[in-house]
Backbone as a printed PyTorch tensor [residue, N CA C, xyz], in Angstrom:
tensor([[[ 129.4540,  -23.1190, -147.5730],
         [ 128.1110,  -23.3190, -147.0800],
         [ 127.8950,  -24.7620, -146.6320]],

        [[ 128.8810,  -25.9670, -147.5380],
         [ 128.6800,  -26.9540, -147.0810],
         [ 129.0210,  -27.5850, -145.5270]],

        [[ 130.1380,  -26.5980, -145.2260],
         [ 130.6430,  -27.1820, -144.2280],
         [ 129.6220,  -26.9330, -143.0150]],

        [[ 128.6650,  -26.4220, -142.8270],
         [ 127.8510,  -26.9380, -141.3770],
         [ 127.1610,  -27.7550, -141.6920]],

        [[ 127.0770,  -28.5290, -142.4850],
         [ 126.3710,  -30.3530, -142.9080],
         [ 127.6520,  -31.5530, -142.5290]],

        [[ 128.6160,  -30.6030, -142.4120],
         [ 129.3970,  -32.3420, -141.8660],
         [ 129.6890,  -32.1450, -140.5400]],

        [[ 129.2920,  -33.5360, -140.2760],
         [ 129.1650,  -33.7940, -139.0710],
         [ 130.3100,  -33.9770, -137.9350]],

        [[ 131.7540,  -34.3570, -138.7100],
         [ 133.0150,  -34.1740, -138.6140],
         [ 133.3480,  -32.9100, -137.7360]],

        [[ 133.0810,  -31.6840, -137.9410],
         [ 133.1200,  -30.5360, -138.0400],
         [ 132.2650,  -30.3380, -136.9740]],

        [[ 131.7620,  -30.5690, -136.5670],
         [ 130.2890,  -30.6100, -135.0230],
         [ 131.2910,  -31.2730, -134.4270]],

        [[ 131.4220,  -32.4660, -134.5940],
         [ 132.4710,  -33.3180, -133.5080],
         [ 133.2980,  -32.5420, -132.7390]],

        [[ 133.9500,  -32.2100, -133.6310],
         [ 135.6010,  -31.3460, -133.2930],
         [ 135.0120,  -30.2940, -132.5010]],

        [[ 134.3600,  -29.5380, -133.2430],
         [ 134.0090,  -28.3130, -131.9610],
         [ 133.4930,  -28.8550, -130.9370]],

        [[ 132.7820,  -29.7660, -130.6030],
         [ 132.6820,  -30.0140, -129.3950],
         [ 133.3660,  -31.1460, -128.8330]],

        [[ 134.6080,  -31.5890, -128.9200],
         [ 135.8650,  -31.8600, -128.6690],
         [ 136.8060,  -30.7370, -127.8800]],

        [[ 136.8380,  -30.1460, -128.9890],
         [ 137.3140,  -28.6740, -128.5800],
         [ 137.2320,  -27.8910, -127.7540]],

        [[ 135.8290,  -28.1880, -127.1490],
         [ 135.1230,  -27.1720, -126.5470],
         [ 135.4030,  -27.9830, -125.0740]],

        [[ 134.9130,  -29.4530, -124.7820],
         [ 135.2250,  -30.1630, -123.8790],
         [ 136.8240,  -29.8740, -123.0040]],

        [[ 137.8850,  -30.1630, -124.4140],
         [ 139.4410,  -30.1090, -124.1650],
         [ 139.2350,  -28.6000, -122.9960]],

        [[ 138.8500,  -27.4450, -123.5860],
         [ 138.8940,  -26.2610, -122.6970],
         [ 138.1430,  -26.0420, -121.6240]],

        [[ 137.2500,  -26.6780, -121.5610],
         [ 136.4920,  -26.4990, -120.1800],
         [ 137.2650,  -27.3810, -119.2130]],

        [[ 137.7120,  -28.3990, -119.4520],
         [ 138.3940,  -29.3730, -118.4010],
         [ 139.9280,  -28.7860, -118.3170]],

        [[ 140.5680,  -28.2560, -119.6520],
         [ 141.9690,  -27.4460, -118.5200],
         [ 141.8160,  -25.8880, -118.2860]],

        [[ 140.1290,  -25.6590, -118.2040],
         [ 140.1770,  -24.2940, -116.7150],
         [ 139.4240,  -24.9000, -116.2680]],

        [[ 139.3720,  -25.9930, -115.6310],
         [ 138.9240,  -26.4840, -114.4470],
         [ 139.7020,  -27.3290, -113.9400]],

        [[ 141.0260,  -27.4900, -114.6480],
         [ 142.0630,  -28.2260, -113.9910],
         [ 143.1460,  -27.2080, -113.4170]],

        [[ 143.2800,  -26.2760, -114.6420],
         [ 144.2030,  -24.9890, -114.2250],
         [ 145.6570,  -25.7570, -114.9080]],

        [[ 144.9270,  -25.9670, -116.2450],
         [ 146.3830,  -26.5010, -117.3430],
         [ 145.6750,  -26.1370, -118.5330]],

        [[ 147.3550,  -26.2630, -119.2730],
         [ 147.1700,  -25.5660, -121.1170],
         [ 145.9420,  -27.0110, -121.8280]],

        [[ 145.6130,  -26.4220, -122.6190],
         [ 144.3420,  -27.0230, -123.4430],
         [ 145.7320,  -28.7470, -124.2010]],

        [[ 146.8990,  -28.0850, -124.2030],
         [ 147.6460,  -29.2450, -125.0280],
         [ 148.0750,  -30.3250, -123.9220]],

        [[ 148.2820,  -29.9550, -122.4420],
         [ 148.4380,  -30.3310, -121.8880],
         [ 147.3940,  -31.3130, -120.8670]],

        [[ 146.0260,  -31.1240, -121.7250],
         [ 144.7500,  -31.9950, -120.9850],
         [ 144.2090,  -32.7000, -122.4430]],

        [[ 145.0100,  -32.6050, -123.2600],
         [ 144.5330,  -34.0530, -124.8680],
         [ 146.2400,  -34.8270, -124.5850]],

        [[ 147.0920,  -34.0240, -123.9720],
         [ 147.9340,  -34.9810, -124.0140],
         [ 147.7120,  -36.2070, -123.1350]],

        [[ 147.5810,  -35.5510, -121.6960],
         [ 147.0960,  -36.4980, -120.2510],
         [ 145.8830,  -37.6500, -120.7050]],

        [[ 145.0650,  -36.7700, -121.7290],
         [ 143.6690,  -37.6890, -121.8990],
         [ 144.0840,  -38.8400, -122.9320]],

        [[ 144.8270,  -38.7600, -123.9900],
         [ 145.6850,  -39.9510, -124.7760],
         [ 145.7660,  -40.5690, -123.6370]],

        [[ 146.4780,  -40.8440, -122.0430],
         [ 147.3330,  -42.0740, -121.6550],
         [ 146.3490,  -42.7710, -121.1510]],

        [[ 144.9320,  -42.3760, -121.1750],
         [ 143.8030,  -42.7410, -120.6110],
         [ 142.9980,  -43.8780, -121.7890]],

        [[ 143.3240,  -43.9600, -123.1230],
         [ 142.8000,  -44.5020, -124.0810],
         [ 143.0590,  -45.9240, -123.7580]],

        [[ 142.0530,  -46.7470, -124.0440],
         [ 141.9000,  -47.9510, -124.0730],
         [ 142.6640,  -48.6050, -124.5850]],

        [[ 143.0840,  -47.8960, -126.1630],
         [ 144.0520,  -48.6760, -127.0800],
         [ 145.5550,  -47.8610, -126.7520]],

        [[ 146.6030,  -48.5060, -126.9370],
         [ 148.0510,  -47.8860, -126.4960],
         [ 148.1490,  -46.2580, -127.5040]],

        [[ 148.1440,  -45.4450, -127.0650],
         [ 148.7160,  -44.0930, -128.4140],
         [ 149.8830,  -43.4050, -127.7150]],

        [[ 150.5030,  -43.9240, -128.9020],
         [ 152.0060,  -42.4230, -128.7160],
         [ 151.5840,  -41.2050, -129.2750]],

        [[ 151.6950,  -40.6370, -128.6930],
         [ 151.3750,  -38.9220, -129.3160],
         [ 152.9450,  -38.0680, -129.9620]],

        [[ 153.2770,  -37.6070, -130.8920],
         [ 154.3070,  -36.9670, -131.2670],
         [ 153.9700,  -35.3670, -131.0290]],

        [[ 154.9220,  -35.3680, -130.0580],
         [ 155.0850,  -33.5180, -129.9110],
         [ 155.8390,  -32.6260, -130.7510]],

        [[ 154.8470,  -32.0180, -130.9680],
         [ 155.3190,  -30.8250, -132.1190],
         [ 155.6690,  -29.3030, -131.7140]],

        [[ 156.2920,  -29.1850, -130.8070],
         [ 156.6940,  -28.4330, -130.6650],
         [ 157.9760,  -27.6260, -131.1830]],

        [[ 157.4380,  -26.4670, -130.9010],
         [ 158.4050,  -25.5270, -131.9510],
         [ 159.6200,  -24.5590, -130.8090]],

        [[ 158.9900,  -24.6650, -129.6130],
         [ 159.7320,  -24.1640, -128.5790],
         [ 159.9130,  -24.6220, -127.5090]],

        [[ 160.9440,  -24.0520, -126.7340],
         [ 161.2570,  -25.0460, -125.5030],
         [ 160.2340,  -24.8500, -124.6390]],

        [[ 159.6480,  -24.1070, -124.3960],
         [ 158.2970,  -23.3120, -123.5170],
         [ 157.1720,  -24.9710, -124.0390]],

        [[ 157.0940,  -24.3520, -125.6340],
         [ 156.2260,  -25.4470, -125.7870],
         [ 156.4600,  -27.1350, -125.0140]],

        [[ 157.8630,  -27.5850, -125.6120],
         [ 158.2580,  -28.7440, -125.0950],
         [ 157.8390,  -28.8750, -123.6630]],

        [[ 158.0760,  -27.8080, -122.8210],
         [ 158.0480,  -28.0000, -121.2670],
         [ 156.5360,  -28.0530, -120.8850]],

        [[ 155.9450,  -27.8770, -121.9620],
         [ 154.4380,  -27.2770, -121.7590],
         [ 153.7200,  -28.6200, -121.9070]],

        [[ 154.3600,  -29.5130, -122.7290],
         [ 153.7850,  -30.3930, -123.2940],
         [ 153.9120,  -31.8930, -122.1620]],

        [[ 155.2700,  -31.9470, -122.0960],
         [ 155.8550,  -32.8320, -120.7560],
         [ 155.1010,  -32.8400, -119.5220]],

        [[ 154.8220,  -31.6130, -119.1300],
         [ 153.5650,  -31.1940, -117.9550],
         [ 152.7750,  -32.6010, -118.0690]],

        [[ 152.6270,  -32.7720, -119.4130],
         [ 150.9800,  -33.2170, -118.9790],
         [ 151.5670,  -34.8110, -118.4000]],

        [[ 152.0610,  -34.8840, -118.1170],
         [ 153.0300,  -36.3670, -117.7610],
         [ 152.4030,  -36.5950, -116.3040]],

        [[ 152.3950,  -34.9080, -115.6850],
         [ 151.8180,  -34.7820, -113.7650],
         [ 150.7190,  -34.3370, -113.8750]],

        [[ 149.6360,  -34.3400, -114.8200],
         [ 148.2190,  -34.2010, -114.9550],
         [ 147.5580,  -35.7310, -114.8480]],

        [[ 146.9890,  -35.4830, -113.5580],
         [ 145.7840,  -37.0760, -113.7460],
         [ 144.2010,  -36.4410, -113.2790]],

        [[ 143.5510,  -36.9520, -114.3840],
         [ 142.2420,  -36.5540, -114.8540],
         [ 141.4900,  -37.1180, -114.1410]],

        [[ 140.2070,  -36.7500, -113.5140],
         [ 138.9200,  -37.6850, -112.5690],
         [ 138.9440,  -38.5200, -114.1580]],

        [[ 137.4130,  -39.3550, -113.1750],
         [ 136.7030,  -39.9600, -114.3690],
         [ 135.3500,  -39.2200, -114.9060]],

        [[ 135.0540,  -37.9010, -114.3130],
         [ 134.2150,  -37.1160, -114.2440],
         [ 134.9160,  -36.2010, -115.9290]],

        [[ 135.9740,  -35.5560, -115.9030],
         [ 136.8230,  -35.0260, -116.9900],
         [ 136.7250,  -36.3010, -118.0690]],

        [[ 137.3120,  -36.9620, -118.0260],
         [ 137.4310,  -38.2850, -118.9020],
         [ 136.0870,  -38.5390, -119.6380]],

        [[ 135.0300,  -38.6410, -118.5660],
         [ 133.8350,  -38.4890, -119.3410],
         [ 133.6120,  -37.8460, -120.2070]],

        [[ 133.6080,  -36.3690, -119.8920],
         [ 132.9200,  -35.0950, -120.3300],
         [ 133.7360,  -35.3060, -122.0590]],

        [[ 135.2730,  -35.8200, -121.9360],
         [ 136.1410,  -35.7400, -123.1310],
         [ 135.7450,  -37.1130, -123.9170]],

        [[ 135.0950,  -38.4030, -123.8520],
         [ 134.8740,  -39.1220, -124.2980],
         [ 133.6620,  -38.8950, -125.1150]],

        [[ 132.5360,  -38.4960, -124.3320],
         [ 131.4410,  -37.8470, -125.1610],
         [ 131.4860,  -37.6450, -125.9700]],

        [[ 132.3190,  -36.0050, -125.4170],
         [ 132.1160,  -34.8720, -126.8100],
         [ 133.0390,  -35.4400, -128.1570]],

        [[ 133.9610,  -36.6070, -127.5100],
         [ 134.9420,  -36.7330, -129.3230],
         [ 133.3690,  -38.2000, -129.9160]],

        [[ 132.6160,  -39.1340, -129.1320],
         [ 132.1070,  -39.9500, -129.4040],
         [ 132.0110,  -39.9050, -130.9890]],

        [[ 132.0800,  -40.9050, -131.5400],
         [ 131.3380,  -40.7980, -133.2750],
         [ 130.0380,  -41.7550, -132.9800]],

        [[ 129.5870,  -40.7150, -133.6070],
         [ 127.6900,  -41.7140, -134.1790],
         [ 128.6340,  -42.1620, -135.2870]],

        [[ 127.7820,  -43.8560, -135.3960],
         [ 127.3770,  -44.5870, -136.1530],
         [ 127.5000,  -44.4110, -136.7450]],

        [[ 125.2950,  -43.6280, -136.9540],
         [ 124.9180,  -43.9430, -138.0580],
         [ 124.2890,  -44.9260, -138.9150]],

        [[ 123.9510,  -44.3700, -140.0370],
         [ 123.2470,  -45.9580, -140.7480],
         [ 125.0260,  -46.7690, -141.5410]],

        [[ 124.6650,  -48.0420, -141.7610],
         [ 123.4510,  -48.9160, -141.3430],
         [ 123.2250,  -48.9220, -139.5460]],

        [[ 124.3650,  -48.9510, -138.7990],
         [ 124.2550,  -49.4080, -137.5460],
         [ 122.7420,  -48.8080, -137.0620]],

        [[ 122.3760,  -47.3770, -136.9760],
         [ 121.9150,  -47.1530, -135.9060],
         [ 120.0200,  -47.9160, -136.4530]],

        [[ 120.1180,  -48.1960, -137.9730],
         [ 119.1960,  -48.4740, -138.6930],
         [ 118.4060,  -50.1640, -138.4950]],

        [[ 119.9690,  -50.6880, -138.0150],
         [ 119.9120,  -52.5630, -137.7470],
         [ 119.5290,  -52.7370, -136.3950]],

        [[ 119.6320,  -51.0860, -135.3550],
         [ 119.5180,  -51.1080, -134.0460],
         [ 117.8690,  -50.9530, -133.8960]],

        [[ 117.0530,  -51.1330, -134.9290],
         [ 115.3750,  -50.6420, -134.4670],
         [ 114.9880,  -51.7730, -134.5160]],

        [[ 113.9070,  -52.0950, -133.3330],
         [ 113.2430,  -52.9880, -133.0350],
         [ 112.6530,  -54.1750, -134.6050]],

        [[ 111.9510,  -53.0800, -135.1710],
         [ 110.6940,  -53.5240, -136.3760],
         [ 112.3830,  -54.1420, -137.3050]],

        [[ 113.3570,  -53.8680, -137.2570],
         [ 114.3430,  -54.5380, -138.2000],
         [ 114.7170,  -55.4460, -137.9300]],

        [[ 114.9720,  -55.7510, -136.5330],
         [ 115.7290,  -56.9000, -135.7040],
         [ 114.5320,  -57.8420, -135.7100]],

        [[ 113.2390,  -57.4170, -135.9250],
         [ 112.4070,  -58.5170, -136.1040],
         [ 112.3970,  -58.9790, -137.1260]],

        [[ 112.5740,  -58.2800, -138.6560],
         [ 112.1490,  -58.6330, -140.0180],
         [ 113.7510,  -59.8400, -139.8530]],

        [[ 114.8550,  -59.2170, -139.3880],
         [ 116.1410,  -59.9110, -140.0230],
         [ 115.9800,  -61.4130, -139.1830]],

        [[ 115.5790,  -61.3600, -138.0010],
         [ 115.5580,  -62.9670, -137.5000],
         [ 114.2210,  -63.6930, -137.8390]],

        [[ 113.0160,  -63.0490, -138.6500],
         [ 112.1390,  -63.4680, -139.1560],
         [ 110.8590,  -63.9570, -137.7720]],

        [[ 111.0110,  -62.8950, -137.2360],
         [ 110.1110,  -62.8240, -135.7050],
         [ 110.3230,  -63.7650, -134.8840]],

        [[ 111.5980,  -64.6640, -135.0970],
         [ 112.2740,  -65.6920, -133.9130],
         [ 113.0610,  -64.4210, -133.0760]],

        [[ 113.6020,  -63.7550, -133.4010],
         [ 114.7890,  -63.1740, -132.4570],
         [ 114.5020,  -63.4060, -130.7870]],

        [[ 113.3720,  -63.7670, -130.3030],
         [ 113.4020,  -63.9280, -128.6390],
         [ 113.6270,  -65.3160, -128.3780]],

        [[ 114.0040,  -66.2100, -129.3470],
         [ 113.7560,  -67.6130, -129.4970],
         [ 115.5070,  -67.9870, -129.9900]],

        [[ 115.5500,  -67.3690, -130.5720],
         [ 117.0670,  -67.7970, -130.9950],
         [ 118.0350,  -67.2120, -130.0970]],

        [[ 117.9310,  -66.1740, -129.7060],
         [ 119.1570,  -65.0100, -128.8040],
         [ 118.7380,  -65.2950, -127.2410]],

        [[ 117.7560,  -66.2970, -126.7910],
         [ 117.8610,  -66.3490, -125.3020],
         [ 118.7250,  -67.5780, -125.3260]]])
């Protein structure tokens, strides 16, 4: 029962859900449009293929000749995004950013 309270679990499905709409609209396997979307990451990632068959292996290599708009890229950045959260999204309200710089904040940060 607990598990539709974590928020983890929302993510992924709509991760998930993103990954498949963009490879049938590319007209590639779902492994083959998170692989392409890794070489797109900001930070360097090796991905380890786990494949169990040569089908798979060949399936996976594909994504080597998959290049994604920035329209796809989007749609997949979104849906993995992580909220925050508190404290962040809590230090992000106006009435706080005033109490913490002690009603200078337009005085100190210009």
């Amino acid at each position: 029962m607990m598990q539709d309270f974590i928020p983890e679990k929302v993510r992924t499905e709509k991760t998930v859900e993103a990954v498949k709409s963009v490879s049938e609209q590319v007209n590639r396997s779902m492994a083959q449009v998170a692989l392409a979307w890794l070489r797109y990451r900001p930070n360097p990632v090796i991905p380890i293929l786990g494949a169990r068959k040569v089908a798979q292996l060949k399936d996976n290599l594909a994504s080597f000749e998959l290049q994604l708009s920035i329209e796809h890229l989007k749609v997949l950045d979104e849906a993995s995004a992580i909220e925050l959260g508190f404290p962040h999204d809590f230090y992000n309200l106006e009435m706080v950013r005033g109490l913490i710089y002690g009603g200078m904040r337009d005085r100190i940060l210009a």
